[in-house]
C-alpha positions in Angstrom: 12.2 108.5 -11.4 10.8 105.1 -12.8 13.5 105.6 -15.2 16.2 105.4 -12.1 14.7 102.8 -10.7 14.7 100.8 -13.8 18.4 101.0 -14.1 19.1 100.5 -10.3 17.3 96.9 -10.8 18.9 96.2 -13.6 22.3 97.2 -12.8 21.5 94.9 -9.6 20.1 92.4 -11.7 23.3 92.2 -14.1 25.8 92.3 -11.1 24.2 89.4 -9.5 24.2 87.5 -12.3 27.4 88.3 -13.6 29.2 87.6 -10.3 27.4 84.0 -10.0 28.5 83.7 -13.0 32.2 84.4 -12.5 31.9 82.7 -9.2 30.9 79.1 -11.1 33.5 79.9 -13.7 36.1 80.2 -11.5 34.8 77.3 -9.6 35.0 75.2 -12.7 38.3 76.4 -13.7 40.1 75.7 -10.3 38.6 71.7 -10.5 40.2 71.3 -13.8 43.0 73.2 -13.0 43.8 71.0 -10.0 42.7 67.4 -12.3 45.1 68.9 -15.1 48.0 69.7 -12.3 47.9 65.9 -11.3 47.8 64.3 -14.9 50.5 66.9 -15.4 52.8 65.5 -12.6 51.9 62.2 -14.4 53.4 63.0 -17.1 56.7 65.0 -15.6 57.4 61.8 -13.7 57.0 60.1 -17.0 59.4 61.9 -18.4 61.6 62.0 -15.8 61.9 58.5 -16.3 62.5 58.7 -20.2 65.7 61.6 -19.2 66.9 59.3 -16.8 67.3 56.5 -19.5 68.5 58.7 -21.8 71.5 60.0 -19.6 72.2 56.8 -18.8 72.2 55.3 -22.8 75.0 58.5 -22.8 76.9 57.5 -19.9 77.5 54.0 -21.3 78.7 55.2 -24.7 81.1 57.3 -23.2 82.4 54.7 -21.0 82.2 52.2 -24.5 84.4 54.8 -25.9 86.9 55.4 -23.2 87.9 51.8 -23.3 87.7 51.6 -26.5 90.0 54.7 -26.8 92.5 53.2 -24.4 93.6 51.1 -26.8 93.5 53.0 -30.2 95.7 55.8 -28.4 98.8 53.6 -27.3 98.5 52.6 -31.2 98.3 55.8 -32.6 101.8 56.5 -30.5 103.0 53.5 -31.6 102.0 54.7 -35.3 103.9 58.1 -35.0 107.2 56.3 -33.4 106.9 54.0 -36.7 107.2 56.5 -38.8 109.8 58.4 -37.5 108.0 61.2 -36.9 106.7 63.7 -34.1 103.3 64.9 -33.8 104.3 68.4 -34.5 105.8 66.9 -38.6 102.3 65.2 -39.7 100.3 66.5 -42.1 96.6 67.4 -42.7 96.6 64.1 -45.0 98.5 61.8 -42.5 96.7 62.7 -39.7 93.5 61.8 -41.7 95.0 58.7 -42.0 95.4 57.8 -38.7 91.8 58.8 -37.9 90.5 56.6 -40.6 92.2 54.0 -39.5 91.5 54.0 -36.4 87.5 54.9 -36.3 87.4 58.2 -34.9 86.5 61.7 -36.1 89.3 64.4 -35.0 93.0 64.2 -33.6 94.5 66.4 -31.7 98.1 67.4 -30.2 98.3 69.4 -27.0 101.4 70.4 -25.4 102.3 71.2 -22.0 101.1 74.9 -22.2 97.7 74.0 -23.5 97.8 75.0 -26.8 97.0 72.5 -29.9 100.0 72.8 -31.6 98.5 70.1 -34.4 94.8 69.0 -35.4 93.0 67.9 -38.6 91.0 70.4 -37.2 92.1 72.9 -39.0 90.3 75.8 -37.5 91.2 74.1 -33.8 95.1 74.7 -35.0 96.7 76.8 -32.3 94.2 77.1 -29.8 94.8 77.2 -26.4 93.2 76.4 -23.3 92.3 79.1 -20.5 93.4 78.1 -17.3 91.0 76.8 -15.2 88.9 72.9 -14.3 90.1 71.9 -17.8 93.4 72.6 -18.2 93.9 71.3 -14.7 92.3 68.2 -16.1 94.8 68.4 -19.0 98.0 68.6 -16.6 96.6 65.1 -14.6 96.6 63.3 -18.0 100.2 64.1 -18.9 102.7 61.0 -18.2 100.1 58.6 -17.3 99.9 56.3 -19.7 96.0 56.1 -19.6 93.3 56.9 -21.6 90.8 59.3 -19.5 87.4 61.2 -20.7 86.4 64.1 -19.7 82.6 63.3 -20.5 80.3 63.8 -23.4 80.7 67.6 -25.1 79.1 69.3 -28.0 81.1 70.8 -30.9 81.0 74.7 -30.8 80.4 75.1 -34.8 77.6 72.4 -35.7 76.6 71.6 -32.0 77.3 67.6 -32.9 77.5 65.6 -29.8 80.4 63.9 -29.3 82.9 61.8 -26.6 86.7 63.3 -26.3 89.3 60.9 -24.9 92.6 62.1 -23.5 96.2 60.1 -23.5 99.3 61.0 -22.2 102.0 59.1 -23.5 105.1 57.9 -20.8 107.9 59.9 -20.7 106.3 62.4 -23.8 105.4 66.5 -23.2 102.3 66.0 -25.6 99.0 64.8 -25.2 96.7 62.9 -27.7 93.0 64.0 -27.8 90.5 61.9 -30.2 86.9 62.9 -30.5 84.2 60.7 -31.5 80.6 61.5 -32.7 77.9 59.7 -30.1 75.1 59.1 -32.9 77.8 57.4 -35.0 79.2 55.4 -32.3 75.7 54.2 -31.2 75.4 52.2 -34.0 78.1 50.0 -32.8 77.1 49.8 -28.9 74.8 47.7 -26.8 72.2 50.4 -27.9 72.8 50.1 -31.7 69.6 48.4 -32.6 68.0 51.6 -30.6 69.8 54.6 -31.3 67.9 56.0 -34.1 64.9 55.2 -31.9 66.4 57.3 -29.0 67.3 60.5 -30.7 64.1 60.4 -33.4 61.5 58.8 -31.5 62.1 58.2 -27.9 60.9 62.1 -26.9 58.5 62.8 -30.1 56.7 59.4 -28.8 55.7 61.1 -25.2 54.3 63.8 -27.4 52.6 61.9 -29.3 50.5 59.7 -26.5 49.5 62.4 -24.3 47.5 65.0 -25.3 48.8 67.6 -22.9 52.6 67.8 -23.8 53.2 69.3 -27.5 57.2 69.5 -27.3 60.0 67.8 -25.8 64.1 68.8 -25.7 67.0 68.2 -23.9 69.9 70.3 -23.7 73.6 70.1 -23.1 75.5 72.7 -21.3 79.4 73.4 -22.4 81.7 76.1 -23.5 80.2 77.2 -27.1 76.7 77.2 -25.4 73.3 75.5 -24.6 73.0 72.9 -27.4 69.9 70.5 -28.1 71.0 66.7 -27.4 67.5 66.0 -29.7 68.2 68.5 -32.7 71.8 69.0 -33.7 73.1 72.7 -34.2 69.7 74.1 -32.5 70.6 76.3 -29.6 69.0 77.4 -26.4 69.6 81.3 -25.6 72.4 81.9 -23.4 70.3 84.5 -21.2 67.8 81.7 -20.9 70.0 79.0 -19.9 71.5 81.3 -17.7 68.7 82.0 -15.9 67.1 78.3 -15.4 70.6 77.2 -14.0 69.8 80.1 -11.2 66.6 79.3 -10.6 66.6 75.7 -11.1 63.0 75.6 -13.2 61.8 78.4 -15.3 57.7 78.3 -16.4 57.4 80.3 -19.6 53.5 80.9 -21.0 53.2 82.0 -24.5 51.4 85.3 -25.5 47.9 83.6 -25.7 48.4 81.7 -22.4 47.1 78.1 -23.5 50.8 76.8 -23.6 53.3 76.7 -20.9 57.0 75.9 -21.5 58.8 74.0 -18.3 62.3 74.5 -18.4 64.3 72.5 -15.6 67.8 71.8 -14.5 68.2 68.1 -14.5 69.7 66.3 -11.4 69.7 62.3 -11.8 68.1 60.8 -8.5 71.4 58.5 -8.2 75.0 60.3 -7.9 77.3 58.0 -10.3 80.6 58.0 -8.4 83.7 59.4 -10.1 81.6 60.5 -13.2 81.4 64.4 -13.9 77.6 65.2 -13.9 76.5 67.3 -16.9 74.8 69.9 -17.1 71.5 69.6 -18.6 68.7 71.2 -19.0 65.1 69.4 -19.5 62.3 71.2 -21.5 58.7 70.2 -21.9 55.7 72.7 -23.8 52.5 72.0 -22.2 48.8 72.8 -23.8 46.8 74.1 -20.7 43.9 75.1 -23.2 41.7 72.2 -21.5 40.8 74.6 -18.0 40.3 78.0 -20.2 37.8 75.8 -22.6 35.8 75.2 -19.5 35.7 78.2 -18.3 34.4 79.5 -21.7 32.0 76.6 -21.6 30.6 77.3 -18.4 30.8 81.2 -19.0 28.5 81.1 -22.5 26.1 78.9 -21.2 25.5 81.3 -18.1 24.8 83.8 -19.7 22.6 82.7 -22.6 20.3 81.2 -19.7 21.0 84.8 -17.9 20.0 86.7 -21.3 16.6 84.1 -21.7 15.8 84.6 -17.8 16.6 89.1 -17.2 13.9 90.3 -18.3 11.3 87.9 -16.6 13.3 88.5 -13.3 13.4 92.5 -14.5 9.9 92.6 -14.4 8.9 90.8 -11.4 11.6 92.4 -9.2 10.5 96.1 -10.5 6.5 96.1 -9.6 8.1 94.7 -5.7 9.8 97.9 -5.5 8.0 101.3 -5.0 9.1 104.9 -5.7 8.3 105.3 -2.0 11.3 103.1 -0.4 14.0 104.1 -3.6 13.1 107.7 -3.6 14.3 108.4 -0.2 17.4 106.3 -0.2 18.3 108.2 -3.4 17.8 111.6 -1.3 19.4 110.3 1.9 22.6 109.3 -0.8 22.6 112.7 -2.0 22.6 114.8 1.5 25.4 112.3 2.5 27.4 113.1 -0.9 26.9 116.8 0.4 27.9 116.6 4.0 31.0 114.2 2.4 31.8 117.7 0.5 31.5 119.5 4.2 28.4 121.1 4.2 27.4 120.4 7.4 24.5 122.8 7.4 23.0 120.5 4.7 19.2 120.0 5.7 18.2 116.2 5.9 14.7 115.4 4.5 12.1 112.6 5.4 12.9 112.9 9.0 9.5 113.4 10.0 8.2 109.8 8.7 7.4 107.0 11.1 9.0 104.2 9.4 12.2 102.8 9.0 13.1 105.5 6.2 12.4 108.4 8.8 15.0 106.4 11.3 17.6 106.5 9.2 16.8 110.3 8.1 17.0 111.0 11.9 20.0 108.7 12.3 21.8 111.0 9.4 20.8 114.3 10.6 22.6 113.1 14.0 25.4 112.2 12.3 25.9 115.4 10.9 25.5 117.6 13.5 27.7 115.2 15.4 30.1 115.5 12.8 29.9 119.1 12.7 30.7 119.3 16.2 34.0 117.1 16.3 34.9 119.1 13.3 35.1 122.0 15.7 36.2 121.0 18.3 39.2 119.2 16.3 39.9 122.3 14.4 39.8 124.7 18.3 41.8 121.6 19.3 44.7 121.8 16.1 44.9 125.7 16.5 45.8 125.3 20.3 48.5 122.2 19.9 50.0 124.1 17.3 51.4 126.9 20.3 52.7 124.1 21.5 53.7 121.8 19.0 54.6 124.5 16.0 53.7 122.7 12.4 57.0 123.6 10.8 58.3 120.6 13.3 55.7 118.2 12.8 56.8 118.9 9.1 60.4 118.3 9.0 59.8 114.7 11.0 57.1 113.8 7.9 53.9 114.4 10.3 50.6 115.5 9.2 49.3 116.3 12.5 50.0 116.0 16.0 47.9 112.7 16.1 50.3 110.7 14.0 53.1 111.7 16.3 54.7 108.2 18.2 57.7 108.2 20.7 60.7 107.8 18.8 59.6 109.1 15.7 63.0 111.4 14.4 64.4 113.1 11.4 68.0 114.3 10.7 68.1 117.6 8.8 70.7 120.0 8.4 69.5 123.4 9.7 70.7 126.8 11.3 70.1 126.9 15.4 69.8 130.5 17.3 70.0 130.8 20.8 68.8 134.3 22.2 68.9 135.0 25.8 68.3 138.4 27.8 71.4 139.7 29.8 70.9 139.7 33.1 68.0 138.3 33.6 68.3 136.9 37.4 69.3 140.0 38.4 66.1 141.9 36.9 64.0 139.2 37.8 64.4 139.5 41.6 63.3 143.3 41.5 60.3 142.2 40.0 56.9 139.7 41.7 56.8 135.8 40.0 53.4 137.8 38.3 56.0 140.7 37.0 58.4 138.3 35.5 55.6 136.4 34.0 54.1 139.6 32.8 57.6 140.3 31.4 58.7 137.6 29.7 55.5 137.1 27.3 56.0 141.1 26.8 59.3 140.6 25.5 58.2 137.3 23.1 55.5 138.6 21.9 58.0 141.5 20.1 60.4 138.6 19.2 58.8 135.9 18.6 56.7 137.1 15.5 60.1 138.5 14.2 61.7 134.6 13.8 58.6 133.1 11.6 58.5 136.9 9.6 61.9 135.2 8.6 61.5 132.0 7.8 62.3 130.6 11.0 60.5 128.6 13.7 60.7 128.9 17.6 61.6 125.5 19.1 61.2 125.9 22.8 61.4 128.6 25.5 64.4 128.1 27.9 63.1 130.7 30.7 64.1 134.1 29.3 65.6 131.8 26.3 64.8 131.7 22.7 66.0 128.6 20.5 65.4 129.0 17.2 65.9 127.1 13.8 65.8 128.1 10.0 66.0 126.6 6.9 69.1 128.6 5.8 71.6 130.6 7.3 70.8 133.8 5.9 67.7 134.1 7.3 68.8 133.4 10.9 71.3 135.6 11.0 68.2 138.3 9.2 66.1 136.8 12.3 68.8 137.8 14.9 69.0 141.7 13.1 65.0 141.7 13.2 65.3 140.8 17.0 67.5 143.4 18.0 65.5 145.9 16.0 62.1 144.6 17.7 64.2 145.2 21.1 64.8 148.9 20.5 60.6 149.0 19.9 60.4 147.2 23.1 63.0 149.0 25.1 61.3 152.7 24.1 58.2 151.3 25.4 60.1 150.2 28.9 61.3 153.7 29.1 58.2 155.6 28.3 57.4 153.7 31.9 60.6 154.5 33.2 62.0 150.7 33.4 65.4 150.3 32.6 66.6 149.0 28.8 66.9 145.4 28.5 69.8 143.4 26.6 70.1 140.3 25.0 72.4 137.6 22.9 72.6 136.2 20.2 74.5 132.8 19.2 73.9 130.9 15.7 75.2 128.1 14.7 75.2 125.4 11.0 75.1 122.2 10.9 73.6 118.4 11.0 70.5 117.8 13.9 67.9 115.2 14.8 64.7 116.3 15.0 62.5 113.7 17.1 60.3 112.8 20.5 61.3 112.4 23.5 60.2 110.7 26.4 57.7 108.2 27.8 54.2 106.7 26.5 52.2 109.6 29.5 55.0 112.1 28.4 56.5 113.6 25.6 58.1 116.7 24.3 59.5 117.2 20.6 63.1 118.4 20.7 66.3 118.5 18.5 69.3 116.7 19.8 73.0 117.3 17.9 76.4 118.5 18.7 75.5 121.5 16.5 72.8 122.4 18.7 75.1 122.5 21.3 77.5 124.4 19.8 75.2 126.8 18.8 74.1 127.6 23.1 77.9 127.9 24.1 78.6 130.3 21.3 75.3 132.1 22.8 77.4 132.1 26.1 80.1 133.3 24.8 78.7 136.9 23.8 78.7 137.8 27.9 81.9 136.8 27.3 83.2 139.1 24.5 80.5 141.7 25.4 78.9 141.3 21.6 74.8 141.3 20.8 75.2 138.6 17.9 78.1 135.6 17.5 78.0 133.4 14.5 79.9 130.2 13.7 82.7 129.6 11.0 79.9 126.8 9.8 76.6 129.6 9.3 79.6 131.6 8.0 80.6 129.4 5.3 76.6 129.2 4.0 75.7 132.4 3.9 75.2 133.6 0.8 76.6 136.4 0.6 78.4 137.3 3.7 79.9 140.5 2.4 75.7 141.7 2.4 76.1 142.2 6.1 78.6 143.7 8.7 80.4 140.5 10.3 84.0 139.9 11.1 86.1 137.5 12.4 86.0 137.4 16.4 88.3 134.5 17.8 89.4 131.1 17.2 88.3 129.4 20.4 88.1 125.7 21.8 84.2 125.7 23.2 83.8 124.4 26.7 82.9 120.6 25.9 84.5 120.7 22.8 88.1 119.6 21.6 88.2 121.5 18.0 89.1 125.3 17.6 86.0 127.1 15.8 86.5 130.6 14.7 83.7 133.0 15.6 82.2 136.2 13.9 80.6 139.2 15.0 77.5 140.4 13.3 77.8 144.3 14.1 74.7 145.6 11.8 73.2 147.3 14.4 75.9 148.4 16.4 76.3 152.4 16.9 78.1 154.1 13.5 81.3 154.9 15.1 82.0 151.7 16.3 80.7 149.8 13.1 82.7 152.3 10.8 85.6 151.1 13.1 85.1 147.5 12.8 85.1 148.0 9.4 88.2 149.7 8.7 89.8 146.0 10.3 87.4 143.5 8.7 89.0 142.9 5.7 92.5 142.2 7.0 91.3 140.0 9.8 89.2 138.1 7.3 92.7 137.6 5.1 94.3 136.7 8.9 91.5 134.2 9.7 92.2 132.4 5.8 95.8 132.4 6.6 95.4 130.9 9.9 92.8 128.1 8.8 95.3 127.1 6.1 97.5 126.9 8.5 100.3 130.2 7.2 100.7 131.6 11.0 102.9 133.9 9.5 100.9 135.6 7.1 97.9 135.3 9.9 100.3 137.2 12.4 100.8 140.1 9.6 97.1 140.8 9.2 96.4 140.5 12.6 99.7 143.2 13.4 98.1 145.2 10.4 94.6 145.3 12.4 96.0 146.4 15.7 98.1 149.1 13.5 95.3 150.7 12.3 92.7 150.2 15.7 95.4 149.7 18.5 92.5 148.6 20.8 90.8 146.6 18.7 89.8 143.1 20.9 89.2 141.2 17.7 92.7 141.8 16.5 94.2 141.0 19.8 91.7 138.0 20.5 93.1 136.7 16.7 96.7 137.8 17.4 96.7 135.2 20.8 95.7 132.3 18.3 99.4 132.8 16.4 102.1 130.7 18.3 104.6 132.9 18.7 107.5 130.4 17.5 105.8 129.6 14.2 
């Protein structure tokens, strides 16, 4: 038992220590964390600034090279009308020429359909333009006379940056595009002396003085892709770029977590009037190794003091402690372990002692037979809702129990409904005292009612002398309703042995879709099933009085049953239900009926099946033939003659 006790304090020892010692490493970690947030914002603003020049140093070169452009183009014209020539006649060495001559990289032709009908370009020969922005652009250049730009692009094979300037000669169906690399064309600007400074130095500088930022980009978006404005021809993934456009700023940490990627979408602060803004995107690598080398620091240095300190604190902390208090808390752990497993009989020791130990053994053994008492009373309590409330319902609306029932609370399910009622009931009950009828009624359910669950059914309510019933499936309600009227022949011998006369009853079923829910107030409420189907299935249940049949199904449990040829059933009528505006044919289930009848209604069931297809395909003719064949063979048949009424007789 020492033994235990030594590892209790220990393990208590270790936990305490280790969580103080999470506790000041965590501590530590969110101060630099936060210090390292704010230097970081520093630095983004920093940068922010440094993008912001950058853009700008862009925007003027283009603008440098759209006036400059406006009066190379009108020259190159004037070239080509020298010459005698048309744009479509030059040649790859001509065209050369001209863009020698005049400073610039590429030349291009574009007609009025978009396509570039003649480039020094050669693999930009033929190309044309989808419709869309651009070639909308394209169409306001034509006839103008004027140079325009259509901003600052990257080249889709080596990702160089470049400026493209547009000119639509008067009076010409061609436009002349020239394209100029930016780096090159630095050299010559207001930022000449700096250029090499701002694509080679300007960003790798910010890395360079601040120890937190390891990497800095900047990206253009265009049509061939996301392509570095720092690092010709490198690309960002087109996934990637897709995504921070979305979302605006992506954070990416690498595998070991000490460095975090910032990717942005860059907006400048200012909106430049009448300038197209570009699309760029802004990325800066962070090292964020400073907060997780603190926590390290702080986490070592714990627990080295923690190992040099244990065993001094083990050894104190263990003679405080006597076998006498850990002992019985061990014990009392174990019974509760025990009566957590449901033994309730479990004896509880100790609770003879004086002390605080022999409270709490007392307090326990209280518990449990408290415990073992609600137990009880819940389970006498479950077993009596349950005649009330059957489980099968609490099921099919997702309830454990009866307790986690709320108003409201519904399911739809698709399900057979039966409806079984005893004929003439008023009438019997007057010869009888309210304690007769009582007496009865429960006689009669309790041959019935066993019969419905035997089948896979459950009984939903009593209506009076009324049964309603559902089931899974149809087959076993329509088994139910045969089980019934074989458990009515039981009862009705016994009612004769006492010389009471037989009793009768019906039986309706019905398919199809039904909520399942509670009804009624937060004092009051009753589980139910509310549907058209259910309805259905209660007039149908009338409608045997009418016909003078024991069992009526609908042309929807028809259609599931599984087999319907396994049991004597035919068609009965089409009929419009009271309430209801469609026709539904019903069948009579005639199992049990006496063998000369049901050899009778046999000889006509398959023809007024055949009549019934005919009829719900809409062939009265054919319908009318089976039917006349039916009433051939059974001249009083009522099926056939019920049927036969369905036919219009001008069809």
């Amino acid at each position: 038992m020492k033994r235990k006790v030594g590892l209790f304090l220990l393990t208590v020892l270790i936990a305490v220590s280790l969580g103080a010692t999470i506790v000041a490493s965590l501590a530590m970690y969110r101060l630099v964390s936060k210090l390292q947030d704010e230097e970081l914002r520093r630095i983004e603003a920093s940068l922010s600034e440094r993008f912001d020049v950058f853009e700008t140093m862009l925007r003027s070169e283009n603008e440098r090279n759209t006036a400059a452009m406006a009066k190379v183009l009108p020259q190159i014209e004037a070239d080509i009308e020298h010459m005698g020539r048309t744009p479509a006649d030059l040649t790859d060495e001509e065209m050369n020429a001209l863009a020698s001559r005049y400073g610039v990289q590429h030349i291009y032709f574009i007609d009025r359909a978009h396509k570039i009908f003649n480039t020094n370009l050669a693999y930009d020969r033929g190309l044309v333009f989808p419709k869309g922005p651009f070639s909308d652009f394209l169409d306001s250049v034509f006839d103008k006379g004027k140079a325009m730009s259509d901003g600052i692009d990257l080249s889709s094979v080596t990702g160089t940056l470049r400026t493209y300037t547009y000119y639509g000669p008067p009076g010409k169906d061609y436009l002349i595009e020239v394209s100029t690399e930016v780096r090159a064309t630095l050299k010559q600007s207001d930022f000449g002396w700096m250029s090499q400074y701002f694509f080679e130095d300007y960003f790798s500088d910010a890395v360079k003085s601040n120890a937190y930022v390891t990497d800095v980009d900047m990206y253009l978006i265009n049509a061939s892709g996301t392509w570095s404005l720092i690092r010709p021809g490198e690309k960002l993934d087109a996934t990637l770029a897709a995504e921070i456009l979305k979302e605006g700023r992506l954070q990416l940490p690498d595998a070991s977590g000490h460095r975090v990627t910032t990717y942005s979408r860059y907006n400048r602060a200012d909106t430049i009037k009448d300038q197209r803004p570009m699309m760029i995107v802004r990325k800066v690598t962070y090292d964020l190794a400073l907060a997780q080398q603190a926590v390290v620091h702080v986490f070592v240095s714990s627990m080295v003091l923690l190992a040099l300190t244990l065993p001094l604190i083990y050894w104190i902390t263990s003679r405080l402690l006597q076998r006498r208090i850990i002992d019985p808390i061990l014990n009392l752990r174990g019974e509760a372990g025990a009566i957590a497993e449901g033994d309730l009989d479990h004896e509880i020791a100790n609770t003879d002692r004086r002390d605080e130990i022999g409270h709490l053994a007392r307090s326990f053994a209280s518990m449990r037979d408290s415990v073992r008492s609600r137990i009880n009373d819940l389970r006498e309590t479950n077993l009596a809702i349950e005649r009330f409330v059957p489980r099968a319902f609490l099921a099919k609306i997702g309830k454990p129990n009866i307790v986690s029932v709320a108003l409201g609370d519904n399911k739809r399910e698709h399900m057979t409904i039966m409806f079984s009622d005893i004929r003439n009931f008023t009438a019997l009950s007057e010869t009888m005292t309210p304690d007769e009828n009582f007496d009865f009624i429960n006689a009669y359910l309790e041959h019935v009612g066993p019969v419905i669950r035997d089948n896979g059914g459950f009984i939903d309510k009593y209506i009076g002398d009324a049964i309603m019933a559902l089931f899974e499936n149809a087959d076993d309600a329509v088994r139910a309703g045969l089980a019934m009227l074989d458990a009515l022949d039981d009862f009705n011998e016994r009612r004769a042995a006492q010389g009471l006369a037989p009793v009768a009853i019906g039986t309706g079923i019905n398919t199809g879709s039904l909520m399942m829910g509670t009804i009624g107030e937060l004092h009051r409420m009753d589980g139910t099933v509310i549907s058209d189907a259910v309805n259905l299935a209660a007039r149908i249940e009338s409608l045997t009085k009418v016909y003078r049949v024991r069992m009526l199904v609908s042309q929807y449990t028809y259609d599931h049953l599984a087999d319907p040829g396994a049991y004597a059933i035919r068609p009965l009528d089409v009929v419009v239900v009271r309430g209801k505006t469609r026709p539904v044919v019903l069948f009579e289930v005639f199992d049990r009926d006496p063998p000369p009848e049901r050899e009778a209604k046999f000889r006509t069931r398959e023809p007024l099946l055949r009549g019934v297809e005919a009829l719900l395909r809409h062939d009265v003719a054919a319908a009318r033939t089976h039917f006349e064949e039916c009433l051939a063979r059974a001249p009083n048949d009522p099926a056939a003659a019920n049927l036969l009424k369905s036919c219009p007789s001008d069809a």
